[in-house]
C-alpha positions in Angstrom: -1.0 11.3 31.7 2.2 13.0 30.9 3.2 13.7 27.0 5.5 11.1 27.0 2.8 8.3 28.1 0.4 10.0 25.5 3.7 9.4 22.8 3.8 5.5 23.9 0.2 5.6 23.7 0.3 6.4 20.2 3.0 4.8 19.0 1.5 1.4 20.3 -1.9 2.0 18.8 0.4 2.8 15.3 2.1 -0.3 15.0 -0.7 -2.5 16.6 -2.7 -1.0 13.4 0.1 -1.3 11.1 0.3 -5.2 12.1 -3.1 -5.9 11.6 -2.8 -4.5 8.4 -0.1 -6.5 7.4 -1.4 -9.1 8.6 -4.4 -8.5 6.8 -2.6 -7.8 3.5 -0.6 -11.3 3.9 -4.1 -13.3 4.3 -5.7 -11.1 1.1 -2.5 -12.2 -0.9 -3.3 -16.1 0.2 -7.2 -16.1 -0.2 -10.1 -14.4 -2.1 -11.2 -11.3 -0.4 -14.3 -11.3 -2.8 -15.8 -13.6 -0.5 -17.4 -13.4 2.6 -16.3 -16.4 4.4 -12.7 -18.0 4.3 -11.5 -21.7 4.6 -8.6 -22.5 6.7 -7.3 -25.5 7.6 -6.7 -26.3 10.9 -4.9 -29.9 11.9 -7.0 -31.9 9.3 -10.2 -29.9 9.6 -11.8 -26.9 8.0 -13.0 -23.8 10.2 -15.4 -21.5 8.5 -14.3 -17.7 9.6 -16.7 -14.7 8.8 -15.4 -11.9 7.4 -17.0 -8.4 8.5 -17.3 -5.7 5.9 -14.4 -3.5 7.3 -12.2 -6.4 7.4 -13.1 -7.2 3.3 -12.8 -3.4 2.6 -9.4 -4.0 4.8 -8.2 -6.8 2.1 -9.1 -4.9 -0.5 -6.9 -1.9 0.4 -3.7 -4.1 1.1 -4.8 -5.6 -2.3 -4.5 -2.0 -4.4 -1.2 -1.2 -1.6 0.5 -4.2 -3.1 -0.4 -3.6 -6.5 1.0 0.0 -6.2 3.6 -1.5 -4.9 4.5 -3.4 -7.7 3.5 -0.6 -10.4 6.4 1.2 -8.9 8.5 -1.4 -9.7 7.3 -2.0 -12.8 7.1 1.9 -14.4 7.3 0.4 -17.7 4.2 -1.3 -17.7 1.1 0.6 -19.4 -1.1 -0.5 -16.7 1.5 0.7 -13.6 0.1 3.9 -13.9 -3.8 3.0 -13.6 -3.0 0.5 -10.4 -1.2 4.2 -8.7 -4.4 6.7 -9.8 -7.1 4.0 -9.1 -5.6 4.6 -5.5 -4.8 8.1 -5.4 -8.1 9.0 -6.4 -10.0 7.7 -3.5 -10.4 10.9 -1.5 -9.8 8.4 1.9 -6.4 7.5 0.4 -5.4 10.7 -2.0 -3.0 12.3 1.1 -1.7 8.6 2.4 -0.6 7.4 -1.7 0.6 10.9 -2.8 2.6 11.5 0.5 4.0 8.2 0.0 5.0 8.9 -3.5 6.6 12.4 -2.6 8.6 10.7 -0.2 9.9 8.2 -2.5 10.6 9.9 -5.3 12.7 12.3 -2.8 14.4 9.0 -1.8 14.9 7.8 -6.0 16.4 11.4 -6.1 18.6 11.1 -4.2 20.2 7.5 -4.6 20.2 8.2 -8.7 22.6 11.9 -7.6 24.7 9.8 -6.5 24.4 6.6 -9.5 24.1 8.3 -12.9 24.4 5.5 -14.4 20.4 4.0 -13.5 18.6 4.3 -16.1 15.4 2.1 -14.5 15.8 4.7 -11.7 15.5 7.3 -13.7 12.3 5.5 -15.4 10.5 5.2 -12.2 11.3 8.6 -11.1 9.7 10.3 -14.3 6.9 7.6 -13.3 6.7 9.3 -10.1 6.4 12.5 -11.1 3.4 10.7 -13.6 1.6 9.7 -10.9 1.9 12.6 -8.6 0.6 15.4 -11.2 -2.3 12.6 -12.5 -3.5 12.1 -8.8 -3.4 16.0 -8.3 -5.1 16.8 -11.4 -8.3 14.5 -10.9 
């Protein structure tokens, strides 16, 4: 196998992982991921699924990705900062959440050098730098 199959290889195995997460995160959003069976229905009748641990521990992370999400959004909020450090301090997640936030605040950066006159983009990129320095100090 050539370095350019082993490339396709890889890439394929990324995004089939990054859509079952998705997909994963979408079901958390629409059902309880506290429990360990879900309720669907399917033409006028319930199926009973079962839930394995990894795929609960699975919700759970696309549960604290969305709320991360949204505590970027929201740097005003007292509790934005909590929802980004709960995260960051997970030793499993600490290089995933504090590369992502590096990369965005590069991103806010640069689009508020160019629009001075932001100020929520300048509130979420002191945020940012917030959460990047709490996550690194824990």
């Amino acid at each position: 196998m050539n370095i350019n199959n082993k490339s396709k290889t890889y890439k394929k195995t990324i995004s089939t992982r990054f859509i079952l997460l998705s997909h994963l995160t979408i079901a958390l959003l629409c059902f309880k991921a506290n429990s360990s069976e879900i309720n669907t229905q399917q033409q006028e009748q319930f199926v009973t699924v079962e839930l394995s641990q990894e795929d609960i521990e699975s919700l759970k992370l696309g549960k604290q990705i969305n709320e991360a999400l949204l505590a970027i959004k929201h740097p005003n909020d007292p509790t934005s900062i909590h929802k980004i450090t709960k995260l960051g301090w997970d030793q499993r997640y600490y290089l995933m959440i504090r590369g992502w936030l590096v990369l965005q605040l590069q991103a806010d950066q640069s689009i508020y050098t160019g629009m001075q006159d932001q100020t929520h983009l300048a509130d979420r990129i002191e945020f940012i730098k917030k959460a990047i320095r709490t996550i690194d100090l824990e």
